[in-house]
C-alpha positions as CSV (number, residue, x, y, z in Angstrom):
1,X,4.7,-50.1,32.6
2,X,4.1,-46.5,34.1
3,X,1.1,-45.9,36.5
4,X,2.1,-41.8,36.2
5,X,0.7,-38.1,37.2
6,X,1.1,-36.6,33.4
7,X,2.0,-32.7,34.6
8,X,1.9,-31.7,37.9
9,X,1.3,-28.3,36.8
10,X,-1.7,-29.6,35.0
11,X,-3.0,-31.5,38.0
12,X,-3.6,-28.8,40.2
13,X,-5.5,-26.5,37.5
14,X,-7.5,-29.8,37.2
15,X,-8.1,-30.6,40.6
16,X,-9.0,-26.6,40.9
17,X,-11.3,-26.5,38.4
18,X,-13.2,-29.7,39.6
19,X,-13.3,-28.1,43.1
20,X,-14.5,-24.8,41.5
21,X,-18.0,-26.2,40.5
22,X,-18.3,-28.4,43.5
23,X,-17.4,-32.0,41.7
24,X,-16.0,-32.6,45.0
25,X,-18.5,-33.8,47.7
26,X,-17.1,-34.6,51.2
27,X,-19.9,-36.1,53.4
28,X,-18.7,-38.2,56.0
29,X,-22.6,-38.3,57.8
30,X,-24.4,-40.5,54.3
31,X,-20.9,-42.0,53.2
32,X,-20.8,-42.8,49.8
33,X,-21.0,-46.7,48.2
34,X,-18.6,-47.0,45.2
35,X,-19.3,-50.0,43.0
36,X,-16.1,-51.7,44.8
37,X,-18.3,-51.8,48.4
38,X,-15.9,-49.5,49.9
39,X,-18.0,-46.7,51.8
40,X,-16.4,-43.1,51.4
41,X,-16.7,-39.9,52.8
42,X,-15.9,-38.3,49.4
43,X,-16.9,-38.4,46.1
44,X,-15.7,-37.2,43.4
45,X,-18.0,-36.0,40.2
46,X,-16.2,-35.6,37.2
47,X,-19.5,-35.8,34.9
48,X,-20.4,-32.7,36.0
49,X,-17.3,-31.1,33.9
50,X,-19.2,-32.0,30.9
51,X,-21.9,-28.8,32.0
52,X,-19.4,-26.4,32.0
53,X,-18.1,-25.6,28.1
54,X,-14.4,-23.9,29.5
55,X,-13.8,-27.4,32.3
56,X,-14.9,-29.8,29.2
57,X,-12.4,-28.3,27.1
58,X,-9.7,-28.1,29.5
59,X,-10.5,-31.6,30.3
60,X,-10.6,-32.9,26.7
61,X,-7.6,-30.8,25.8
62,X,-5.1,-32.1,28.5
63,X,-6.3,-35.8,27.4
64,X,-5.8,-35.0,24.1
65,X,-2.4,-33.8,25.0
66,X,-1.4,-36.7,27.5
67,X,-2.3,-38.8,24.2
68,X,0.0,-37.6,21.7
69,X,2.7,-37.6,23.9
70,X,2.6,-40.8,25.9
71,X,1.3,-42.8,22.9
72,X,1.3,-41.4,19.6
73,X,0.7,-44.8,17.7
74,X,-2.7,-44.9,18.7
75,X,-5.4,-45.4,16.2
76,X,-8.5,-45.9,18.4
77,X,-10.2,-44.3,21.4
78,X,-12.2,-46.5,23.9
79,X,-14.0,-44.8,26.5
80,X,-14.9,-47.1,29.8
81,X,-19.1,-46.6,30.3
82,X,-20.4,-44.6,31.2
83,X,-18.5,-42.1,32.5
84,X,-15.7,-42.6,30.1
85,X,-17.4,-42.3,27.4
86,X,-18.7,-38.6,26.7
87,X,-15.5,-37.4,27.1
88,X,-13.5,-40.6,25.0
89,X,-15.9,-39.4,22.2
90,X,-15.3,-36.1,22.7
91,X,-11.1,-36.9,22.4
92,X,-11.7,-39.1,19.7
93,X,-13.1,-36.3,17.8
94,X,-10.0,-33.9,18.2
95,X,-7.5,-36.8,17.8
96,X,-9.9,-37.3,14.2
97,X,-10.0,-41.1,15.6
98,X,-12.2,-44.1,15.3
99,X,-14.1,-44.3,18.8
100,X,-15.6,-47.1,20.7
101,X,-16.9,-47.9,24.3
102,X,-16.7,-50.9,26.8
103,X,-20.0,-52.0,28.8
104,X,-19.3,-52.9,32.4
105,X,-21.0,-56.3,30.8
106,X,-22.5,-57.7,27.4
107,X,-26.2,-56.9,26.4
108,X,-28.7,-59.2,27.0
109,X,-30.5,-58.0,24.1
110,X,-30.1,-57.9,20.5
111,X,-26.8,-58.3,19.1
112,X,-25.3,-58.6,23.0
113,X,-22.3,-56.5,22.3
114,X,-20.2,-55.8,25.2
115,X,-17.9,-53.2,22.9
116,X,-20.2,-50.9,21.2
117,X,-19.0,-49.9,17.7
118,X,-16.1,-51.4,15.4
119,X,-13.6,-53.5,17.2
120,X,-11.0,-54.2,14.3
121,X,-8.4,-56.9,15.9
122,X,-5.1,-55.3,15.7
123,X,-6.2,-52.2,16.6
124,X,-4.1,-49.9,19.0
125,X,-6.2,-48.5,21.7
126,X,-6.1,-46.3,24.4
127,X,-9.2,-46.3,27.0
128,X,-10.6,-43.0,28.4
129,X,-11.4,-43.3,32.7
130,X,-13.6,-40.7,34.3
131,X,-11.7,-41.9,37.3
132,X,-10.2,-45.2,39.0
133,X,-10.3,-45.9,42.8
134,X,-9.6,-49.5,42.8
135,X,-9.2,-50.2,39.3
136,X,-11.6,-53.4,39.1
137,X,-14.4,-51.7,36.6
138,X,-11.5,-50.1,34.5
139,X,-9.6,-53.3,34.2
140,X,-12.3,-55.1,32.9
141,X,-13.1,-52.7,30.5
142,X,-9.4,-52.9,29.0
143,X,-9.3,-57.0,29.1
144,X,-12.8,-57.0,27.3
145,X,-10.9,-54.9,24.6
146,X,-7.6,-57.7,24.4
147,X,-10.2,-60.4,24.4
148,X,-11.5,-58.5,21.5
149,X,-8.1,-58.8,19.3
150,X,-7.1,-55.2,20.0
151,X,-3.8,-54.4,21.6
152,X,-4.1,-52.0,24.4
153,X,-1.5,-49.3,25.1
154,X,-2.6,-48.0,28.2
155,X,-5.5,-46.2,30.2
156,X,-6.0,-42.3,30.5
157,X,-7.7,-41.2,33.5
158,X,-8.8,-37.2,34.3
159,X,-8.8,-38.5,38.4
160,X,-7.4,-41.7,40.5
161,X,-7.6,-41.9,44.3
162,X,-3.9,-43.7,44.3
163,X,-4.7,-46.6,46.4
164,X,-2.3,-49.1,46.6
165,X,-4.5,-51.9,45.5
166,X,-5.4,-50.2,42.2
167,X,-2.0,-50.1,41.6
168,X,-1.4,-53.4,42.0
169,X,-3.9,-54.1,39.9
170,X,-2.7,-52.3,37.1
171,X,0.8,-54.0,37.6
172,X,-1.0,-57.4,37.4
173,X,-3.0,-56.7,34.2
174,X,0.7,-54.6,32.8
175,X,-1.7,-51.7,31.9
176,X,0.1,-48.3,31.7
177,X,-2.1,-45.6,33.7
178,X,-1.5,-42.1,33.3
179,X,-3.7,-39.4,34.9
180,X,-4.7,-35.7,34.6
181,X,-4.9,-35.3,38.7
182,X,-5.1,-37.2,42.0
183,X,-6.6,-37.3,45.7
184,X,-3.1,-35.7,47.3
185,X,-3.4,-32.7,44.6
186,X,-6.7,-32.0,45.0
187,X,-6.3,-32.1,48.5
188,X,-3.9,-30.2,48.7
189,X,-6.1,-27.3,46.5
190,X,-8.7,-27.2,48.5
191,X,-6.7,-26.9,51.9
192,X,-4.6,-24.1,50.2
193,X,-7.6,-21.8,49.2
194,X,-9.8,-23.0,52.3
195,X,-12.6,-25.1,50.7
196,X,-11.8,-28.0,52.9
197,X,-12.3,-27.7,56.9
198,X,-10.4,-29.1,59.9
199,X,-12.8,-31.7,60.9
200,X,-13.3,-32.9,57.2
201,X,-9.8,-33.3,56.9
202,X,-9.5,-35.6,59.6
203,X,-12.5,-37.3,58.4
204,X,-10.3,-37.6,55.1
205,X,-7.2,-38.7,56.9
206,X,-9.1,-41.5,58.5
207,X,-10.8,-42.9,55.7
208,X,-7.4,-43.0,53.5
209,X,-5.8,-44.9,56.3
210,X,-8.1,-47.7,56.0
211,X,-10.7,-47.2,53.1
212,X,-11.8,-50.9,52.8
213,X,-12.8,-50.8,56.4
214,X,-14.2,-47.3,56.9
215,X,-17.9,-46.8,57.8
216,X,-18.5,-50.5,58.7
């Protein structure tokens, strides 16, 4: 299995363009919950890509791409809600693919579908990630589709904070994970054209150290 930066050409135009319309917010003073618990100083917004026609593209492009090379027997899209899903949709449509999307849990309501559209059992999917920091919500997402009959090929993610545990996690469930960009590139962007100050990289530094424990 491959948990894998796809280009690291690719990664910093990514992690440039996110940065470029402020999908990146650093505030260390009203930390940030993430659905895991963790508090964070940082936060990053890839939904907002979806406003801007030229980052959408380049987005849905470099999936698209990362797709047809790393698994070109796919016959289904999945996008993980809700962030996933837009842009799943939106690579299903170049790939001229069957789309469906994974909620976090079934309805409660009519026909109580946790996989929204047609599951056919057999199918090869790949799932579409806005972005993984521990891996938990994306997991489930992919072991709703196996539970499902389908036969999962791997996970594509535009962003992943690289923590250890979320790779672990991914070894566990023996998911591939490949992704368009990471924490340590766009890091590294933002400290090479000045968007990220002194103090909030400490900040940074401090919180990647320990992020289960930071802010408590």
């Amino acid at each position: 299995m491959s948990i894998q930066q796809f280009d690291a050409p690719l990664a910093a135009d990514i992690a440039n363009a996110l940065a470029s319309i402020e999908a990146i917010k650093i505030q260390p003073e009203k930390p940030f919950t993430w659905a895991s618990g963790w508090n964070s100083p940082i936060y990053c917004d890839n939904r907002l890509s979806l406003s801007f026609p030229e980052i959408r593209t380049k987005v849905k492009n470099a999936l698209v791409q990362l797709i047809k090379d790393k698994y070109p027997q796919v016959d289904c899209i999945a996008g993980v809600a809700t962030a996933g899903i837009p842009q799943g949709a939106l690579v299903a449509e170049a790939l001229d693919l069957p789309f469906i999307y994974i909620r976090s849990k079934s309805k409660s309501h009519g026909m109580e579908n946790q996989i929204e559209g047609v599951a056919k059992r057999g199918a090869k999917v790949v799932l579409i990630e806005d972005l993984v920091s521990t891996g938990g919500s994306s997991l489930q997402a992919a072991e709703a589709v196996r539970a499902a009959g389908m036969d999962v090929l791997g996970m594509a993610a535009i962003f992943t904070y690289g923590f250890p545990i979320s790779d672990d996690n991914f070894q566990q469930h023996n998911i591939d994970l490949w992704y368009l960009s990471d924490y340590s590139t766009l890091i590294n962007t933002m400290i090479s054209d000045g968007r990220l100050k002194q103090e909030q990289l400490e900040t940074l530094q401090a919180w990647r150290d320990n992020p289960a424990q930071w802010g408590n």
